[in-house]
Residue, then its C-alpha position, 0 to 999 in steps of 0.5 A: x500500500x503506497x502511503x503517499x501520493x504519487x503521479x501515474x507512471x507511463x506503465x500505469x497510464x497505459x493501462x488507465x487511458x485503455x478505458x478513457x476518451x483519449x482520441x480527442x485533442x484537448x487542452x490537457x490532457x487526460x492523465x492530468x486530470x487523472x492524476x489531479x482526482x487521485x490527488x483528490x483522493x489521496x490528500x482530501x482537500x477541497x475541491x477549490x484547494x486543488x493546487x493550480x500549479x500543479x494541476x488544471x483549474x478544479x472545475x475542469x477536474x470536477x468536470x470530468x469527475x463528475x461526468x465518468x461518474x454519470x456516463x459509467x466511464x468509471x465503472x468500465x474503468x473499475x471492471x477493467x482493472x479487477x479484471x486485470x488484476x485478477x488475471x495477473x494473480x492467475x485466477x479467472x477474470x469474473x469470481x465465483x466467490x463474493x462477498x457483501x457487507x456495508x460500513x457505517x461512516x459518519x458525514x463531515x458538516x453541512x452534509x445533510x442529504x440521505x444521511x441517518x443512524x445506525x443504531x448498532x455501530x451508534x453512527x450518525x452519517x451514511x453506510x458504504x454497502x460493497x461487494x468484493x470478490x477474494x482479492x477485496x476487489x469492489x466491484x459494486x458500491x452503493x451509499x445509503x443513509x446509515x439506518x437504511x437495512x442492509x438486507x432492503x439494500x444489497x439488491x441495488x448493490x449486486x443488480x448491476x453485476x447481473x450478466x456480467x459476472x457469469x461465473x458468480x456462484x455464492x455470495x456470503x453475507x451476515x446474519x443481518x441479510x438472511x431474510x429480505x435479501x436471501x429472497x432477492x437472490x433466490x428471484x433474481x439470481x438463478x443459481x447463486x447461493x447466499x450463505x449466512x455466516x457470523x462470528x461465534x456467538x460466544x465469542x467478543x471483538x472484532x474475529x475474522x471469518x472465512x473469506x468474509x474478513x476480505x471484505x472488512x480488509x477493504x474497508x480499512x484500507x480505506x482509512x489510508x484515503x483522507x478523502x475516505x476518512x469519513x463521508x465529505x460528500x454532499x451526494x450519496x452518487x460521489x461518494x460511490x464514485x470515491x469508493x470505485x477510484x479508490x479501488x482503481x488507485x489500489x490496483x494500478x499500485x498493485x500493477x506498479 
């Protein structure tokens, strides 16, 4: 894990611009504005504290942001790179392990728009929902207000990926998803089997579960993104979008 920031070598540009508009000429160029999001991201500054000397004006960062957020630029981007860099461990391109779970997060202030409790974690802010494979690679994300349940939200997460990861046999999940959500899949997703699998009860504290601790691992290298620490945005949508550059920055660090 790399603990600073750290432009994008020719090597990992090559693999990110595979996935980018870059035919047409522009002003600056795309790996400029590449480059000032993962600033963004490492840093966590504001987006009008983006230093001008060393990148374009924010609003053209925020921009193009803004706009592979809506177009799914980003998502491309995000399934490219995991697909890639499942292949570079040598396992197949689309898992058919995953696993689901959410993290209650509090918002920074001013920040007012699909926010509430989480009762459990006594949390007052939103939950970043996600769906990892093995590797603790996001491949779905979806931010919600923190006392949404989880088992009413974990469709939205894993609809998306319908079609495309063909291989995706078994999803697991805590207790928390044994009822809503079993029947969601049992609808939705013909042969995918969701297993329910918990910590003894007997037992305190964190306590690692099999191939599920992936996914809690994701959630604390989080913490290593100021943007991250906890949730600055004004909009659930860029929030999600944070989440997906931050699994992008993770895996061109890998390739690096």
């Amino acid at each position: 894990m790399e603990s600073q920031y750290k432009r994008l070598t020719d090597s990992q540009w090559a693999v990110v611009k595979a996935s980018l508009p870059v035919e047409r000429k522009r002003k600056h160029s795309l790996r400029v504005i590449v480059d000032a999001i993962f600033y963004m991201l490492r840093v966590g500054c504001q987006w009008r504290n983006l230093p001008e000397e060393s990148f374009p004006k924010w609003q053209l960062v925020y921009y193009y942001f803004s706009k592979w957020q809506q177009d799914g630029t980003l998502e491309r981007l995000n399934f490219r790179l995991n697909i890639g860099e499942r292949e570079r461990q040598g396992k197949k391109a689309s898992p058919s392990l995953m696993s689901i779970d959410s993290q209650s997060v509090k918002v920074a202030p001013f920040v007012g728009e699909e926010t509430g409790v989480d009762g459990n974690k006594k949390v007052n802010g939103r939950k970043r929902h996600v769906i990892t494979d093995t590797l603790g690679l996001v491949w779905g994300v979806v931010v919600h207000a923190a006392h949404r349940a989880d088992g009413v939200l974990a469709g939205q997460v894993v609809a998306p990926l319908k079609g495309y990861l063909h291989r995706m046999e078994k999803i697991l999940a805590d207790a928390a998803y044994e009822k809503v959500f079993m029947g969601w899949v049992t609808e939705n997703l013909l042969g995918v089997e969701l297993e329910i699998s918990s910590k003894p009860p007997d037992t305190e504290g964190f306590v690692p579960v099999k191939w599920r601790w992936v996914t809690e691992r994701s959630f604390g290298i989080f913490n290593f993104f100021r943007r991250l620490d906890k949730d600055h945005e004004k909009t659930p949508e860029s929030a999600q979008s944070w989440v997906l550059w931050q699994n992008c920055q993770v895996v061109i660090n890998r390739i690096a």
